[in-house]
C-alpha positions in Angstrom: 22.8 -17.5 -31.9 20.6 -20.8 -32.7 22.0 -24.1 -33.5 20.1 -25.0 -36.7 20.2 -28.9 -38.5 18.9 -29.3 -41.9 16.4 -31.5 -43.1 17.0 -35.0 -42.8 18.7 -36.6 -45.8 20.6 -39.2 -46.7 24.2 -37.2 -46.6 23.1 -36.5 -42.6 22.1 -39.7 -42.0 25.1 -41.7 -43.5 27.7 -39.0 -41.9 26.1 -39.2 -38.1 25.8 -42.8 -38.1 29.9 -43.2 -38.7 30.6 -41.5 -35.8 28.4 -43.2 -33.2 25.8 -40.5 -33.4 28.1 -37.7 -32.4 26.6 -34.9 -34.3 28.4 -33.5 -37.4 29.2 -29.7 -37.2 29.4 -27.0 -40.4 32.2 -24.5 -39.0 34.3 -22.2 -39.6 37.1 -22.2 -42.0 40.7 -21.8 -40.2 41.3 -18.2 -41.4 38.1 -17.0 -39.1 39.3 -18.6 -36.3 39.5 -15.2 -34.6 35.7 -15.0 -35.0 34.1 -15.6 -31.1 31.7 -18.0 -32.7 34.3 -20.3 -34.4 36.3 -20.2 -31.4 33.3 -21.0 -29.4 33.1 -24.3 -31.6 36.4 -25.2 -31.2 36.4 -24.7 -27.6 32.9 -26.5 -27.0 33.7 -29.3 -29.6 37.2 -30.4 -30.2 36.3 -33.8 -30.9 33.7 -33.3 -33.5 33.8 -33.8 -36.9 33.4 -30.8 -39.0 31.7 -31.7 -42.4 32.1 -28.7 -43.9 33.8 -25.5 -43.4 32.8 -21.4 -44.7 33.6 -18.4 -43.4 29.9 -17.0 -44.1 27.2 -17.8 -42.2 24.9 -17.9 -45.4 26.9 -20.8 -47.2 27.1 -22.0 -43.3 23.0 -22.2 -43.4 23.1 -23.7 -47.1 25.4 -26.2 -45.9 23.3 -26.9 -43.1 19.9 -26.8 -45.1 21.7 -29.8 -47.3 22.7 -31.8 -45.0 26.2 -31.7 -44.0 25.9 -31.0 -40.3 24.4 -29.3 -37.7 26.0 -24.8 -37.8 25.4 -22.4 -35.7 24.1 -19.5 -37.0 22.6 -16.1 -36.0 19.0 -15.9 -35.1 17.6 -14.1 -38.1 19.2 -16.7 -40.4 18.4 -19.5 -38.5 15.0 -19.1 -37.5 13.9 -17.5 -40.5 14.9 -20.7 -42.7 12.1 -22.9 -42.8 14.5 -25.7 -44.1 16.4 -25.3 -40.9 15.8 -27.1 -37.4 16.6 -25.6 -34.5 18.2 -27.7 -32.0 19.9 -27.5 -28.5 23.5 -29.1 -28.1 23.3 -28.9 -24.3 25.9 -26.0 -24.4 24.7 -22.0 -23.9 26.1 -20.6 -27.7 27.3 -17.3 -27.2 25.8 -14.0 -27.5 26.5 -11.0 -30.0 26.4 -7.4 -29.0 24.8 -5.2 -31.8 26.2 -1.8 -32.1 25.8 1.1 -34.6 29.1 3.5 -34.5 28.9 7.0 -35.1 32.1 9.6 -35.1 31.2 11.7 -32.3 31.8 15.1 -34.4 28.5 13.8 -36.7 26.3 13.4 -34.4 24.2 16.0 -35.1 24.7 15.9 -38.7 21.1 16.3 -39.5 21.5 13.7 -42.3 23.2 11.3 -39.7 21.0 11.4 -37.0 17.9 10.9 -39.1 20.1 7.5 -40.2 20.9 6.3 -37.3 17.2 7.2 -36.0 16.0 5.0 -38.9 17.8 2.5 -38.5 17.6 2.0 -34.1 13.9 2.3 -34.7 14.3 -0.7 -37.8 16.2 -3.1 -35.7 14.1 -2.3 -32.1 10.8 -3.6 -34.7 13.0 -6.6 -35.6 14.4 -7.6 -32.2 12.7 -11.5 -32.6 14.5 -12.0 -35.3 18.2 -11.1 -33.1 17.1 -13.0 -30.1 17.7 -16.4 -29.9 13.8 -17.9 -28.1 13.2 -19.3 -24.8 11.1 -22.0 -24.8 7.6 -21.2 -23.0 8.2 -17.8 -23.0 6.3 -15.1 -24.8 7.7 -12.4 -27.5 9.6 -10.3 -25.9 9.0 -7.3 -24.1 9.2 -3.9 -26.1 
């Protein structure tokens, strides 16, 4: 997960300054608070304002990319948006596990297993774009 701030603009500007340059988050709306990410939030930042509220992350990144507050999304939407910053709030965001679920009696489905093959080998290629970076480090390891 990244924290990600859009562009500067005025609807930032104005919204930040009101609240003695506590930042302004875009969350979660309350039916995903079950989410581990919108709980995180909550948990991390009660007293923030929350300028606008989605429970997708793409409308979160939009929202962002305007100008209405700082979201945290996952890696491969943040850091792939070049109208997104990405920023540090002093607080470790969580992590996601990624898993791909087969029924154990398909297995060796010949079909299956060339699937799930596929698609292992497609997200191992893509791993930079699930891992949040570490400043001053390299790419990671393969």
């Amino acid at each position: 997960m990244v924290n990600c701030s859009g562009l500067p603009n005025r609807a930032s500007a104005s919204s930040s300054a009101d609240t003695q340059n506590v930042p302004v988050l875009v969350g979660f709306d309350d039916d995903s608070a079950f989410v581990p990410e919108a709980a995180w939030l909550a948990r991390s930042f009660p007293d923030h304002r929350v300028g606008f509220r989605s429970n997708s992350w793409i409308t979160q990144a939009a929202a962002a990319r305007a100008g209405f507050g700082i979201a945290l999304l996952p890696c491969y939407l943040g850091q792939a948006d070049a109208g997104l910053i990405p920023i540090g709030l002093g607080r470790e965001p969580p992590t996601a596990r990624l898993s791909l679920l087969v029924r154990a009696d398909l297995t060796t489905v010949p079909r299956v297993h060339a699937v799930t093959h596929y698609l292992s080998a497609l997200f191992r290629s893509c791993r930079p774009l699930f891992e949040r970076p570490v400043p001053g480090a390299g790419p990671p390891a393969e």
